[in-house]
C-alpha positions, 0 to 999 in steps of 0.5 A: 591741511592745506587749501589745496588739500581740502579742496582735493578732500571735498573733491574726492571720497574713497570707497571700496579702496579707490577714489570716486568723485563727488560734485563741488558745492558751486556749480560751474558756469557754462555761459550756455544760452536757453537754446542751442544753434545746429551749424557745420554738423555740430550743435552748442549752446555756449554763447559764445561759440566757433565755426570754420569755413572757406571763403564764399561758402555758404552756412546754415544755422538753425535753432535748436529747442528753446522757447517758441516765437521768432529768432533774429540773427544780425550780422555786419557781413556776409548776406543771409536768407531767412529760411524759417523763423529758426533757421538762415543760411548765411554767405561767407565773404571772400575775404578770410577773417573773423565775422560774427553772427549774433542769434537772439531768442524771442525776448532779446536776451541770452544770445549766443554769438557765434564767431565765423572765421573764414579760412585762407584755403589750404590752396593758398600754401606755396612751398610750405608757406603760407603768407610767410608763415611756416607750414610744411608739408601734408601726407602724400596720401591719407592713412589707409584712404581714411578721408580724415587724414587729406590736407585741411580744407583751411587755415584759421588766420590769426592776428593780434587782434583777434588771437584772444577771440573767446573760441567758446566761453573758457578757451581762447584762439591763442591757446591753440597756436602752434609751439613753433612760433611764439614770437610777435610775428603775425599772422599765424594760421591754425586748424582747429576741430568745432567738436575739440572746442566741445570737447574740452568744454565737457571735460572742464565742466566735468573736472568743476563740477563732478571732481570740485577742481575749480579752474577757469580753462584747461592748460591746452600744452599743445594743440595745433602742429604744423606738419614741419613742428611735427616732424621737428619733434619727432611724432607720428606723421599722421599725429591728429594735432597736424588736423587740429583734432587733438590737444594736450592738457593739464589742470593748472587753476592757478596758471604756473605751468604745472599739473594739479595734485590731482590725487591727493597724495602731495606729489606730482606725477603720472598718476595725476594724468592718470587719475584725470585720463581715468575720469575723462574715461568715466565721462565719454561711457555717458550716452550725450559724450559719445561723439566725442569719443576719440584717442586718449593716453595718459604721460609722465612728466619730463624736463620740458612739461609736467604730466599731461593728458592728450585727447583727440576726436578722431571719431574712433577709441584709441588709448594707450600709456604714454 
C-alpha cells in the first residue's frame, strides 16, 4: 500500500456501507491567537488576518474574549483613537495601499496582525479600465434589487511586492488574482469577501483534521473574475466570482495541479469532488459555520482542470451538480 493510500486508510473509516471521517493524529495549526478581534462586520483570531476599505474610511476593531488587561495596537499609518482598553477606531489614509495594524495582548505575545488595504474605489474605473488593467463592465442593475449584486465599492491593488501578502495564515493574495492575466504586468486589482478568507479556513481545518489530508492551503482554481474574464468564458452574469464572493477548489497537498483521491478508490474523478462537497455539507450543518452558508456544486474533470468543488457566501444555500 501506498503513502497515499494509508493516508486515505487513516482518514476514513466505513460504516454502515459509506465513508465517515475520522480526525488525523497531528492536530492542524491554525496560527490563531488567544483572542480574536471583531472589525468590518467579521470577528477572527488568526494572526494574521485581512480587511478592505476605501480611502479616508474610518475602522473600528475591538478585542474579543481573551485575557483581561490592556491591549495596545501599533501602526506606522493611519491615526487611531483609543476608545477602551479593547477597542480603537483607526483612519485609512488616502492613499490606497496595504497597511497593517499589530493588536497585542497584555503580555506582548501571540499578536494578531491585521493587514488593511485600502482599495482604489470602484469610481476610479474609466471605460472598463482601471490604471491599465482590464475590468469591464458591472450589471446595469443588481439581480432582483438584491444589494449584494451593485458594483463593488473597491478594488484590492495588487503588486509584486505585496502579491504574497499572508491574507490569513494559509492563503495568499496571489491565489486570488484573476486567470485572465498572469503575465508580469502589474498592478493588478481584485475584490475579495473577509468572510471567503474564513471560509476557506474552516474548511482546510476541516479537511487536516476531521478527514487527516494533511495539506498546507486549498488549490484556489479561480476566485476573482473580472466582469469582462466572466463574459469571455461564458458564466453566468451574475457569477458571486465577479464580487469576490466565490472560489473554486480542490485538494492538491503535493501542488501538481491535480485533485486528491479523496475517495480511496486510486481514481480521480467527480466523485472525489463529491466526497469533499459532501464533507463541506456536513461541516456548514455545525451552528459556528452557519454564517458561512452560501452556494456550493460539486464538477467533474475536464481538459482544462481537474474536479473541483466551488463554494460562495453569498448568504443564502444554494447547490447544485455541476
Amino acid at each position: 500500500m501506498n503513502v497515499h493510500a494509508l493516508a486515505i486508510a487513516a482518514a476514513v473509516t466505513v460504516i454502515g456501507g459509506g465513508l465517515v471521517p475520522v480526525r488525523g493524529a497531528e492536530k492542524f495549526d491554525t496560527k490563531t491567537a488567544p483572542f480574536s478581534i471583531s472589525f468590518n462586520g467579521e470577528t477572527s483570531a488568526f494572526r494574521d488576518m485581512s480587511t478592505f476599505v476605501l480611502p479616508e474610511a474610518p475602522l473600528t476593531v475591538e478585542i474579543v474574549g481573551g485575557p483581561d488587561g490592556a491591549y495596545t495596537l501599533k501602526t506606522e499609518q493611519g491615526a487611531f483613537v483609543a476608545r477602551s482598553a479593547r477597542a480603537w477606531r483607526w483612519t485609512a489614509p488616502a492613499e490606497y495601499g496595504k497597511y497593517d495594524l499589530k493588536i497585542s495582548p497584555p503580555n506582548g505575545k501571540d499578536d494578531i496582525t491585521l493587514h488593511v488595504f485600502v482599495m482604489a474605489p470602484y469610481t476610479d474605473v474609466r471605460n472598463g479600465y482601471l490604471n491599465g488593467y482590464r475590468i469591464g463592465s458591472y450589471p446595469a442593475a443588481p439581480l432582483k434589487g438584491n444589494p449584494i449584486y451593485l458594483p463593488p465599492k473597491g478594488f484590492i491593488e495588487v503588486t509584486k511586492k505585496n502579491q504574497d501578502t499572508k491574507l490569513t495564515p494559509h492563503f495568499t493574495l496571489k491565489q486570488f488574482l484573476c486567470k485572465e492575466d498572469l503575465s508580469d504586468r502589474y498592478p493588478k486589482y481584485v475584490v475579495i469577501k473577509e468572510r471567503l478568507l474564513l471560509k476557506l479556513e474552516a474548511i482546510l481545518e476541516h479537511v487536516n483534521d476531521d478527514l487527516g489530508i494533511k495539506t498546507d492551503t486549498l488549490h484556489v482554481m479561480s476566485a476573482y473574475r473580472t466582469p469582462f474574464y466572466n463574459k469571455a468564458i461564458g458564466d453566468v452574469l451574475y457569477s458571486q466570482h465577479q464580487w469576490g464572493s466565490a472560489a473554486d477548489i480542490f485538494i492538491d497537498p503535493h501542488d501538481k495541479n491535480r485533485m486528491e483521491d479523496l475517495d480511496g478508490d486510486h481514481m480521480v474523478d467527480i466523485r472525489d469532488s463529491k466526497f469533499l462537497y459532501d464533507r463541506i455539507e456536513d461541516m456548514l450543518v455545525l451552528k459556528e459555520f452557519q454564517r458561512f452558508q452560501g452556494g456550493m456544486g460539486f464538477y467533474p474533470a475536464n481538459s482544462a482542470h481537474p474536479p473541483f468543488v466551488h463554494v460562495d457566501v453569498r448568504g443564502t444555500k444554494a447547490r447544485w451538480k455541476g
